[in-house]
C-alpha positions in Angstrom: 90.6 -31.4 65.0 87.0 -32.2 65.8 87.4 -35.8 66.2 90.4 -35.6 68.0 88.5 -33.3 70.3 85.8 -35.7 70.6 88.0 -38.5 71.0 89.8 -36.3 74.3 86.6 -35.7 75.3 85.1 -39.1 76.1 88.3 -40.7 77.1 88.4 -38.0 79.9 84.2 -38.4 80.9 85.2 -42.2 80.5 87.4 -42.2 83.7 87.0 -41.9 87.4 88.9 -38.9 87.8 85.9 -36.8 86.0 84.5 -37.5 89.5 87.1 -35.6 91.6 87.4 -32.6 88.9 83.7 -32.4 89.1 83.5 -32.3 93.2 86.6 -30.2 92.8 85.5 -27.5 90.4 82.0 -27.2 92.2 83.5 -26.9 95.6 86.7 -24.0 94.2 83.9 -22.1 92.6 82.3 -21.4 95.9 84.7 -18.7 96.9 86.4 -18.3 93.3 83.7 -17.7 90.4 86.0 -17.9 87.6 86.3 -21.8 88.1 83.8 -23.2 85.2 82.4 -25.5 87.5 78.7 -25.3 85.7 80.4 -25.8 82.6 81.9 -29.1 83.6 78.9 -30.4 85.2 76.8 -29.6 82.0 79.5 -31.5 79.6 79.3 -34.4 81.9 76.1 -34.7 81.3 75.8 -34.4 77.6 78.4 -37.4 77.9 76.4 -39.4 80.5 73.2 -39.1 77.4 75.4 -39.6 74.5 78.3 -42.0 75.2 76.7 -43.6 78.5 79.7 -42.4 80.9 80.2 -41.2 83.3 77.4 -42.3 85.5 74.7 -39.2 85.7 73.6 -40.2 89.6 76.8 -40.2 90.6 77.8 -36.6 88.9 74.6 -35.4 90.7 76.0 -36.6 93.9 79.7 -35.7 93.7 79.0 -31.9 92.0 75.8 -31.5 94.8 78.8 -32.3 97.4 81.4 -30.0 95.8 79.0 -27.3 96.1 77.9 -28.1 99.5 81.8 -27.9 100.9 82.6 -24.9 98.7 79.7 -22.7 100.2 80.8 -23.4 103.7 84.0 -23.0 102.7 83.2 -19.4 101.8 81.0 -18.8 104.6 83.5 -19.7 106.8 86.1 -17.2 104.8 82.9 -14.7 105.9 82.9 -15.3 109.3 86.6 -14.8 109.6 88.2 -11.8 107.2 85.2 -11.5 105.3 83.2 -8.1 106.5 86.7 -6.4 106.0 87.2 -8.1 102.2 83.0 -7.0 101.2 83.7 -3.6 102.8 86.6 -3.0 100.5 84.8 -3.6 97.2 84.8 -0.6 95.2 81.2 0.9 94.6 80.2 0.9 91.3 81.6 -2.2 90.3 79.9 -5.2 89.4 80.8 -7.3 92.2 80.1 -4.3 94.9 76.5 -4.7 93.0 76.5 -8.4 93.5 77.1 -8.2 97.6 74.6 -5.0 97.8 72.0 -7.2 96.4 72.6 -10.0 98.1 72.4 -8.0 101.7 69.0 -6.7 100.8 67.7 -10.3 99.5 69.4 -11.4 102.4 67.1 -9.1 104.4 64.0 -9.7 102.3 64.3 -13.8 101.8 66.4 -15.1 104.7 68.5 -18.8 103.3 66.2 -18.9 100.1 68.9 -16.1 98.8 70.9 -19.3 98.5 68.9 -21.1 96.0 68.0 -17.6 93.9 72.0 -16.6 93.9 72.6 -20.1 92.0 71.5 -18.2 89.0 73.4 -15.2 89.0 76.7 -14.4 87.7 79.0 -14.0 91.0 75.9 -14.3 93.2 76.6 -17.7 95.0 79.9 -16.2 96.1 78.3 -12.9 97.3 75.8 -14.4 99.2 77.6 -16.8 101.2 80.8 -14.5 102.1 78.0 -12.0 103.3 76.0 -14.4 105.7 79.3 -15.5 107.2 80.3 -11.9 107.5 76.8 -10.6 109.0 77.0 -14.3 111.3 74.3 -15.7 109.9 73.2 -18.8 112.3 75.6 -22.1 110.7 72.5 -24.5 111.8 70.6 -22.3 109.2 73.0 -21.7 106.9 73.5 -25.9 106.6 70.1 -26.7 105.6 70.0 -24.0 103.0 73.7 -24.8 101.4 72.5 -28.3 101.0 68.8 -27.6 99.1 70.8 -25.3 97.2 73.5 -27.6 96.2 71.2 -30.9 95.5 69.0 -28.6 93.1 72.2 -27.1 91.1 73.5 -30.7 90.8 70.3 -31.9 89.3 69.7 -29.2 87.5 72.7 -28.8 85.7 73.7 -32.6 84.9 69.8 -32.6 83.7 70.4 -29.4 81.4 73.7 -31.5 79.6 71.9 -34.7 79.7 68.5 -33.3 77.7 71.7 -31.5 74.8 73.1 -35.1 75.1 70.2 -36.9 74.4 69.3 -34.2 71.6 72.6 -34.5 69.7 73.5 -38.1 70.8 75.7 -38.3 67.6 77.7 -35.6 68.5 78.1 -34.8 72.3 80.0 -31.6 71.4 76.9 -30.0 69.9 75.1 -31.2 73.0 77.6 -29.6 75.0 76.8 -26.2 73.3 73.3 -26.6 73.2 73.3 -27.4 77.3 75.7 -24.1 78.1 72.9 -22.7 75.5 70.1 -23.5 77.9 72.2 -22.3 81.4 73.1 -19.4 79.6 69.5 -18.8 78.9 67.8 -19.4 82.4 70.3 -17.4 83.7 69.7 -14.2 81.3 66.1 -14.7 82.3 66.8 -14.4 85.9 68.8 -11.3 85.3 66.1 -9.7 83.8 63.6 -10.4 85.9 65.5 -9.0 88.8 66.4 -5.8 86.5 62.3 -5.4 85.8 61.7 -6.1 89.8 64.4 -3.5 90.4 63.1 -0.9 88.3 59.5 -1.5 89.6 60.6 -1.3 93.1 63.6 0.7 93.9 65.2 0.6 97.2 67.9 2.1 99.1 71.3 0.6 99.1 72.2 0.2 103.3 74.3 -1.8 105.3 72.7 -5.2 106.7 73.2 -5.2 110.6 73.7 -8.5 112.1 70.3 -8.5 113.9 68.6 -8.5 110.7 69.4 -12.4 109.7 68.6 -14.2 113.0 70.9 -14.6 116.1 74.9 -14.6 116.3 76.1 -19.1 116.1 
């Protein structure tokens, strides 16, 4: 079963199409989380170390892109219905906490939000649904979205090419190993922000427009 996986596997990261599911995946998970767009940027790279395809500049490229359309994808689902969708979250769940903190790092860190919410479960969504919905400047917005994208691309076709070059002989333990590392950076993040938040507590408000720079 292994081998056959294995053999799936690199027949799949051996043709072209792994380029469009990558830009694809990393542009749907912009305003749809559940999409494992991480996850198939990480395997793409454990393949690129291990088995030599597909080409790990050009999944750095294509998955930077994907990002890059799906944020202003979302942002532009902000400006539109957007205030009216984050204003019926229910309170108390975990996405309601997700767009709360991503008004008040909105607040606190202007378009740098963009960069942190790469790192937190649901965050990237949050963040850009709530600049388009609070009309956050687009010429702002733009620069941000693309620092944001270029460093997630790197950074996750680097984290599956270091498990591919550790497990070279079997990309499928590389594969783990990579998730491994995301998985771990990511829990790190989470608690830093829960130590931050403990140490510094602040009260939950609505971010008026005024607050994030000038209307477009």
């Amino acid at each position: 079963m292994a081998d056959a996986l294995l053999h799936f596997a690199e027949e799949l990261m051996s043709s072209w199409w792994i380029y469009l599911a990558v830009w694809g995946f990393a542009a749907l998970d912009g305003f749809f989380p559940a999409v494992p767009s991480e996850t198939l940027v990480i395997t793409a790279g454990v393949f690129a170390a291990s088995i030599g395809q597909p080409n790990l500049y050009v999944v750095i490229v294509v998955a930077a892109l994907g990002a890059f359309v799906g944020d202003h994808l979302s942002y532009l689902l902000g400006r539109g219905a957007g205030g009216r969708m984050l204003d019926r979250v229910k309170p108390g769940t975990k996405r309601h906490t997700a767009i709360m903190w991503s008004r008040r790092a909105l607040a606190d860190r202007g378009g740098l939000v963009l960069i942190v919410a790469r790192y937190i479960p649901g965050g990237r969504t949050a963040v850009t649904l709530t600049m388009g919905s609070v009309r956050y400047p687009l010429r702002r917005f733009t620069p941000y979205a693309a620092l944001a994208a270029i460093t997630w691309g790197i950074y996750c076709s680097l984290v599956g090419y270091i498990g591919g070059k550790a497990f070279e002989d079997n990309p499928l333990k590389g594969v783990v190993l990579g998730i491994g590392l995301a998985l771990g950076v990511t829990l790190i993040v989470e608690v830093v922000r829960h130590y931050r938040r403990k140490r510094q507590p602040v009260v939950e408000a609505e971010l008026e427009p005024e607050l994030v720079g000038e209307k477009a």
